[in-house]
C-alpha positions in Angstrom: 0.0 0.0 0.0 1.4 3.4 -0.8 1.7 6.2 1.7 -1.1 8.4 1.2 -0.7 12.4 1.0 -3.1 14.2 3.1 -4.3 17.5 3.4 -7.0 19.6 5.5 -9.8 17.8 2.9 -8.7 14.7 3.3 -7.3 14.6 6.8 -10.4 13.2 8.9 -11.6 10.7 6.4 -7.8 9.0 5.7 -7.0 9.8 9.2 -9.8 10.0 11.8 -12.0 7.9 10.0 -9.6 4.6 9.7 -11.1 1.2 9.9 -6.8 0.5 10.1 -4.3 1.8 12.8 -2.7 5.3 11.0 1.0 6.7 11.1 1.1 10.3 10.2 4.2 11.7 8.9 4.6 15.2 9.7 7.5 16.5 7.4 8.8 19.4 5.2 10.8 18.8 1.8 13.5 21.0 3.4 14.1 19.1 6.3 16.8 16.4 5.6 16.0 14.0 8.2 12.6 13.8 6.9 14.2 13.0 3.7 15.7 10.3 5.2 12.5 9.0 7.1 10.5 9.2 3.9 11.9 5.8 2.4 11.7 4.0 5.5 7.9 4.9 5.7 7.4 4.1 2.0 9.3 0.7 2.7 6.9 -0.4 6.0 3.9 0.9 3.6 5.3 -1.9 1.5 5.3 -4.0 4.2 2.6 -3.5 6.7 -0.9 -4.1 5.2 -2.5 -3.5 8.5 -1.2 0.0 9.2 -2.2 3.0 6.9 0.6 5.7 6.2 0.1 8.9 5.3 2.1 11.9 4.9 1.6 15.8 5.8 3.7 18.4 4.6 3.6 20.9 7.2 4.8 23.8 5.3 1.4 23.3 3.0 -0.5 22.0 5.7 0.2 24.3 8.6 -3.1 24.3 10.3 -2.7 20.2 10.6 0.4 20.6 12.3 -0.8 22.9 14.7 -3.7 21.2 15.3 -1.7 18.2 16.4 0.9 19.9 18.2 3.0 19.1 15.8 6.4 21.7 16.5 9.7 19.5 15.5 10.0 17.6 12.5 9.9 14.4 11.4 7.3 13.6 13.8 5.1 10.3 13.2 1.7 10.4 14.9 0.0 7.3 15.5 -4.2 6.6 15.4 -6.5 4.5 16.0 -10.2 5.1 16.2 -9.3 8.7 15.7 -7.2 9.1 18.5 -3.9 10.0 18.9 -1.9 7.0 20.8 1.7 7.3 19.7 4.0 9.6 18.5 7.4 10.5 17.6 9.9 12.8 16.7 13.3 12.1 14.9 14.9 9.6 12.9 13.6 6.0 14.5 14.5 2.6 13.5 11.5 1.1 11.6 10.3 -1.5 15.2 9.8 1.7 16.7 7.9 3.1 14.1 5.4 -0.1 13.9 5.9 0.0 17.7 3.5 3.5 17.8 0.4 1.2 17.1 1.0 -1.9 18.6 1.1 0.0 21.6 
């Protein structure tokens, strides 16, 4: 499954609105250690059928971020059931990144 761009549209029925656990990655295409993040995401997207992955660039969605308390970047949020239980910020090795939902 790819990892799914979302935006202020799209953000409550991709996110919120899961029937599947959600990683949000909060990111910036300046920010080199999200650069560095973004394959490993794309590669557990690969991998993980279970867990949806989306990505929110915070420089075009800026009211997301700060709706989320989103202030250092990369920073993966997990959800399930539209709740935040998990979250992240920095480059993490790819157990810890599954770890945010399997809680």
């Amino acid at each position: 499954m790819a990892v799914i761009t979302a935006n202020s549209d799209n953000f409550e029925a991709e996110v919120l609105n899961s029937d599947k656990p959600v990683i949000v990655d909060f990111n910036a295409a300046w920010c080199g250690p999200c650069k560095m993040l973004g394959p490993v995401i794309e590669e557990l997207s690969d991998e993980r059928e279970d867990i949806k992955f989306v990505s929110v660039d915070i420089d075009e969605e800026d009211i997301l971020a700060e709706d989320h308390d989103v202030s250092s970047i990369p920073c993966l949020v997990a959800f399930k059931d539209g709740k935040e239980i998990g979250r992240s910020i920095g480059i993490v090795p790819k157990s810890e990144i599954t770890a945010l939902v399997e809680g």
